[in-house]
C-alpha positions as CSV (number, residue, x, y, z in Angstrom):
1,X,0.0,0.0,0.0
2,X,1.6,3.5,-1.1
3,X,1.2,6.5,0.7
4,X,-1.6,8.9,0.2
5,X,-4.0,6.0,-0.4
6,X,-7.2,6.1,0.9
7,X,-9.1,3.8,3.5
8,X,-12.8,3.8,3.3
9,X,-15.7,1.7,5.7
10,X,-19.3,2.9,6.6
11,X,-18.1,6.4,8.9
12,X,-14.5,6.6,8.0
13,X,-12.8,7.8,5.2
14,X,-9.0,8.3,5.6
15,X,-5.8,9.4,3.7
16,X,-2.6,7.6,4.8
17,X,0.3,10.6,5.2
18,X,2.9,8.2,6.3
19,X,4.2,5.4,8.2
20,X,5.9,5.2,11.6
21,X,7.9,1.7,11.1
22,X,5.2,-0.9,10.2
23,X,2.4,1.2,11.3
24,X,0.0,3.4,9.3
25,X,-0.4,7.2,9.6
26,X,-4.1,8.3,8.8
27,X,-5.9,11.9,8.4
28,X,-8.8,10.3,8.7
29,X,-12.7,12.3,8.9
30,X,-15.1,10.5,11.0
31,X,-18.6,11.0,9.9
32,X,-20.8,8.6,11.3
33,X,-20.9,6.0,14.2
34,X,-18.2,3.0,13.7
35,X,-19.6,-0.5,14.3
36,X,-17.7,-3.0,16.8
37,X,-14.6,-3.7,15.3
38,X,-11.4,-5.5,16.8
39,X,-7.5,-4.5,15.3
40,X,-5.0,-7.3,15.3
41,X,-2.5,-4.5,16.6
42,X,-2.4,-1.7,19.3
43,X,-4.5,1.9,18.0
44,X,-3.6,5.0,18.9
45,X,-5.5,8.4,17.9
46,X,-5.6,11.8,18.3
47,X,-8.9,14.1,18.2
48,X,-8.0,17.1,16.1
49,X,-11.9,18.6,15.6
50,X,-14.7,18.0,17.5
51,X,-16.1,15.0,19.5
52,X,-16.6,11.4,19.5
53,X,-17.4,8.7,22.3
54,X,-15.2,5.2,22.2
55,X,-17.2,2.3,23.7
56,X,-14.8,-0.2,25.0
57,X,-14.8,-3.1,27.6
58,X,-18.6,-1.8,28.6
59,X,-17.7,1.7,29.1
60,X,-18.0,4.9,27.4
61,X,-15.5,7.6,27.5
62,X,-16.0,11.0,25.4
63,X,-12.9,12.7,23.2
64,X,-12.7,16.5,22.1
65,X,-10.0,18.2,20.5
66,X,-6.5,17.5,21.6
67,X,-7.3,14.5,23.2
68,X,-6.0,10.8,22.5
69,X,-7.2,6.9,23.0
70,X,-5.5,3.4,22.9
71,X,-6.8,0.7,22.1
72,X,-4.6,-2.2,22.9
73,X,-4.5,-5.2,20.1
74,X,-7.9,-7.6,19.9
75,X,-10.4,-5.3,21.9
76,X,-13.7,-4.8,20.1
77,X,-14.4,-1.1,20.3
78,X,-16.7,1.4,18.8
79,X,-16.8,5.1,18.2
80,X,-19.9,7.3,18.7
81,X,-19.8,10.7,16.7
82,X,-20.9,13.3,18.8
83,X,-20.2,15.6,16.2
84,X,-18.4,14.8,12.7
85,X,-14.6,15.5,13.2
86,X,-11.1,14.5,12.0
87,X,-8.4,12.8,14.1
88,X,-5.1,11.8,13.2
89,X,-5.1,7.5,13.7
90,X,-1.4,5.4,14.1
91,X,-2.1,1.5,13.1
92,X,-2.3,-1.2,10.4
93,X,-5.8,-1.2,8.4
């Protein structure tokens, strides 16, 4: 996969703008609610604009601007658009 390809499922549409090692570097804009999903590796994102929840091992935690999540590898987790936003996501696709 070259860089500035894009990666699109139902909510998510993003633009790889690098790599760090193995893992992907995505500008990604989050539009609608992301269904339970699990990665095979660790996730870790940063909100740039506006806010989403993540639903993870039965709780709900909100994000705004600024702020950043992990996921570890294997954990089904979904994301909640509070309002339609960008973040910046590090992790394989």
């Amino acid at each position: 996969m070259s860089d500035e390809a894009i990666i699109e499922m139902p909510g998510f549409r993003g633009r790889i703008t690098g790599r760090l090692g193995d893992m992907l570097v995505i500008d990604a804009e989050v539009e609608a609610d992301i269904p339970a999903h699990a990665a095979e590796t660790e996730e870790f994102a940063i909100v740039l604009i506006d806010r989403f929840e993540l639903v993870m091992n039965g709780r709900t935690r909100s994000f705004g601007p600024g702020d950043h999540l992990v996921v570890a590898a294997g954990i089904d987790h979904a994301v909640r658009v509070i309002e339609p936003g960008r973040l910046v996501l590090i992790g394989k696709m």
